[in-house]
Backbone bond lengths (Angstrom), bond angles and torsions (degrees), N, CA, C in turn:
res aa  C-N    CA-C-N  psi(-1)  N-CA   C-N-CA  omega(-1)  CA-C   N-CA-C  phi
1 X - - - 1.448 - - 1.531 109.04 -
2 X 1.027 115.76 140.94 1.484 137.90 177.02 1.890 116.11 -62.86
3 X 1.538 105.51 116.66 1.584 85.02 -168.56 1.981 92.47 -97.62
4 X 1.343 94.99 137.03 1.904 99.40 177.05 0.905 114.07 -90.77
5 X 1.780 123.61 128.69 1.168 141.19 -176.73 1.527 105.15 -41.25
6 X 1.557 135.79 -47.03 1.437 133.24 160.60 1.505 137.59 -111.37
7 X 1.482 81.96 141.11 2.115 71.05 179.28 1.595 118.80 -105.90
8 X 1.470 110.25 137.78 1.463 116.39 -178.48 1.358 119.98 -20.39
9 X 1.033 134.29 -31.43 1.669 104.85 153.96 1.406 132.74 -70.20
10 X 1.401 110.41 -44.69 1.623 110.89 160.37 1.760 115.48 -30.07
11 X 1.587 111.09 -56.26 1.256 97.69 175.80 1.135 126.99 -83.85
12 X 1.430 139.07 -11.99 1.368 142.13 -178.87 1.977 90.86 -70.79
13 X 1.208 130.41 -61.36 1.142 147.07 161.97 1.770 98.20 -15.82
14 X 1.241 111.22 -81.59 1.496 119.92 -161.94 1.389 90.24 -68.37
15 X 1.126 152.88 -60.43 1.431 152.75 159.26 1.452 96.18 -7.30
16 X 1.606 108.29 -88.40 1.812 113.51 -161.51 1.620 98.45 -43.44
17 X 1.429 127.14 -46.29 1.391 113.18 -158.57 1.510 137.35 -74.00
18 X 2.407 87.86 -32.28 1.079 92.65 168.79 1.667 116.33 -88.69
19 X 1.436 115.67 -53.42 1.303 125.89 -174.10 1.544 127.13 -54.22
20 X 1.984 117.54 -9.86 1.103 137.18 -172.00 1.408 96.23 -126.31
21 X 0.941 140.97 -17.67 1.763 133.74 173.12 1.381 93.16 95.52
22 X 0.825 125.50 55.90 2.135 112.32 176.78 1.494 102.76 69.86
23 X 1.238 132.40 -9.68 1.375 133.88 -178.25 1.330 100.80 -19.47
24 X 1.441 128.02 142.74 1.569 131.41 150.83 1.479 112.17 -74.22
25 X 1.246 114.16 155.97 0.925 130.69 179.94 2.094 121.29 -50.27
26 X 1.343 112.85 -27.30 0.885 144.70 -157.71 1.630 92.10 -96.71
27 X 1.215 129.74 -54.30 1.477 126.09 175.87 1.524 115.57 -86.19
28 X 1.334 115.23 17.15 1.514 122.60 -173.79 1.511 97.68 -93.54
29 X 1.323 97.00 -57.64 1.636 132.64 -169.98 1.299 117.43 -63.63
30 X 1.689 120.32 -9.23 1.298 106.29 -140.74 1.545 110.57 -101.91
31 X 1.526 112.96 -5.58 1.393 140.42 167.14 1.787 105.54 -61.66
32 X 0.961 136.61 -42.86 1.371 154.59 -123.77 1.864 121.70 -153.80
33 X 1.418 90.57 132.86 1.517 85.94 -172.45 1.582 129.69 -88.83
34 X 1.484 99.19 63.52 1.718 97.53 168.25 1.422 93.36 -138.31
35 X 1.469 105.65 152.37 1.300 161.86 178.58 1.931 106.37 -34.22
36 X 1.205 120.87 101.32 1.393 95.08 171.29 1.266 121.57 -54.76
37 X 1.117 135.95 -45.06 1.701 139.90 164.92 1.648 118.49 -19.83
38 X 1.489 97.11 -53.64 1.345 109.05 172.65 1.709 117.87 -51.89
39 X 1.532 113.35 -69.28 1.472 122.25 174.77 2.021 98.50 -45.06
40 X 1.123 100.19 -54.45 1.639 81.31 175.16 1.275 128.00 -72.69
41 X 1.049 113.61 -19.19 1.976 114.09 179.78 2.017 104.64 -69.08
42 X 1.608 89.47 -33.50 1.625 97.86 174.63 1.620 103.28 -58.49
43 X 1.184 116.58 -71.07 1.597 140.42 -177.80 1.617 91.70 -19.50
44 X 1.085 106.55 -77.48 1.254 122.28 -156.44 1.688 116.71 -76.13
45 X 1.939 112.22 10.81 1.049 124.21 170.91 1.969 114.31 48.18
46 X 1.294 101.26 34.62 1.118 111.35 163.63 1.379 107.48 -99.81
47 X 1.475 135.93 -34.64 1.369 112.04 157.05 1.452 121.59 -111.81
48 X 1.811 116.68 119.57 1.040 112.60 -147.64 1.715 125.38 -104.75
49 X 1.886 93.57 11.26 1.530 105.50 177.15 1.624 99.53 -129.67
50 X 1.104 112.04 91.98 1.835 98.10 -175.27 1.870 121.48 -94.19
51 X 1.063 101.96 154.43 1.527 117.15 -149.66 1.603 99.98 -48.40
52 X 1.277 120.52 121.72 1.989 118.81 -176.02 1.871 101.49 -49.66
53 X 1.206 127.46 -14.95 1.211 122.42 -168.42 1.615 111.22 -90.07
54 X 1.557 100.46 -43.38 1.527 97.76 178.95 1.544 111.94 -107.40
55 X 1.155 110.76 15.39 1.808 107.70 160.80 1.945 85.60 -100.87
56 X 0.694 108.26 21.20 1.887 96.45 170.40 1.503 89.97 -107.35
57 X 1.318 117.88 -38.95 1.938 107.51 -161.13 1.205 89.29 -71.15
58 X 1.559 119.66 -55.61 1.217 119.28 -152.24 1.830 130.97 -65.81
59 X 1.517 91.48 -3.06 1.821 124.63 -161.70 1.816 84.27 -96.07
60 X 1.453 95.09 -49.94 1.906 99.87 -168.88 1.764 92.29 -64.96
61 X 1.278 141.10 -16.86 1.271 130.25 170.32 1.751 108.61 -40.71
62 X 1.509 104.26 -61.81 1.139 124.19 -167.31 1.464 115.01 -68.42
63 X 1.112 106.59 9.15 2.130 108.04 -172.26 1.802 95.61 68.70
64 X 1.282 137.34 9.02 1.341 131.22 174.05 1.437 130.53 -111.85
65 X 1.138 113.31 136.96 1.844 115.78 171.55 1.712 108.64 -59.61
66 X 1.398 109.04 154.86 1.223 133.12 168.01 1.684 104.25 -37.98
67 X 1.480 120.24 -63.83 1.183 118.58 149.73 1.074 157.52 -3.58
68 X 1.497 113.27 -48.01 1.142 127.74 172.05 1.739 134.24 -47.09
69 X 1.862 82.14 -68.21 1.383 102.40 171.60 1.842 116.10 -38.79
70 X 1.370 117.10 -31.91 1.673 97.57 -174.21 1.574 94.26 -89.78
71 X 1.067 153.29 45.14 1.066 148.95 134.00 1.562 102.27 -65.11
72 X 1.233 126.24 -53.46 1.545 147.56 -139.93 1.702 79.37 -100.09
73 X 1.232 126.57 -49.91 1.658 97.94 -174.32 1.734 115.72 -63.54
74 X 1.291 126.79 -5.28 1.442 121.03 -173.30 1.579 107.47 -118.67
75 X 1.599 96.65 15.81 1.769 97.14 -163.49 1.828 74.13 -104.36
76 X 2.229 106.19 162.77 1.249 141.82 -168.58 1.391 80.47 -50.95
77 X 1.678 93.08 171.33 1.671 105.83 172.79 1.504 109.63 -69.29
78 X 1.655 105.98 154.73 1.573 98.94 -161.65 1.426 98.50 -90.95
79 X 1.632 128.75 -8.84 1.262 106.83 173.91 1.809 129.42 -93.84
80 X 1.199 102.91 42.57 1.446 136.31 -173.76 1.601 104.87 -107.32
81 X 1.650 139.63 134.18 1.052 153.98 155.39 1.372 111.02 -56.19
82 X 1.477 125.71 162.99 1.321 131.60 178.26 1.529 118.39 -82.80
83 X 1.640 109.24 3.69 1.621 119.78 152.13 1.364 111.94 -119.56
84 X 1.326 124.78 27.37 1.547 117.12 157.58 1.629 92.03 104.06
85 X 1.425 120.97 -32.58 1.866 113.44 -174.26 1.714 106.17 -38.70
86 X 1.152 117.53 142.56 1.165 123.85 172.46 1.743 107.94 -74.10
87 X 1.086 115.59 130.63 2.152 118.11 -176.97 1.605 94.63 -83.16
88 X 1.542 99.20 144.52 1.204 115.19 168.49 1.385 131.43 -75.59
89 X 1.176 141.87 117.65 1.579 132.98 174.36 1.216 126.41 -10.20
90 X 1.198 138.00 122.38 1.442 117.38 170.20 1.712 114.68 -73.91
């Protein structure tokens, strides 16, 4: 089996920060019925298979399909620039 450069919280993470403006978790969510706890238990790759129903709401946060996201698990490391510069910490 193939190990992926990221795991679903990394991208739900890089998702909320870039695709939501730094959004909190709390204004991501707030359309929709899941749990902030949840989006963070993901974040924080403590839960590491999340339910196909509410990684669909939580994907539709982002204007994106369920889909999407495995593009982003086989894409470069995300804290890399679109010429290779290494990104600074927030």
């Amino acid at each position: 089996m193939q190990t992926l450069p990221h795991s679903l919280g990394t991208i739900l993470k890089a998702l909320r920060h870039v695709l939501a403006a730094d959004a909190t978790p709390e204004a991501v969510l707030k359309d929709i019925d899941v749990p902030v706890w949840y989006l963070l238990e993901l974040e924080a790759d403590h839960i590491t298979v999340a339910d196909g129903d509410t990684l669909t709401l939580i994907c539709s946060c982002y204007k994106l399909t369920v889909d999407h996201p495995i593009f982003f698990f086989l894409a470069p490391p995300l804290n890399y620039g679109p010429c290779g510069e290494k990104r600074k910490k927030r």
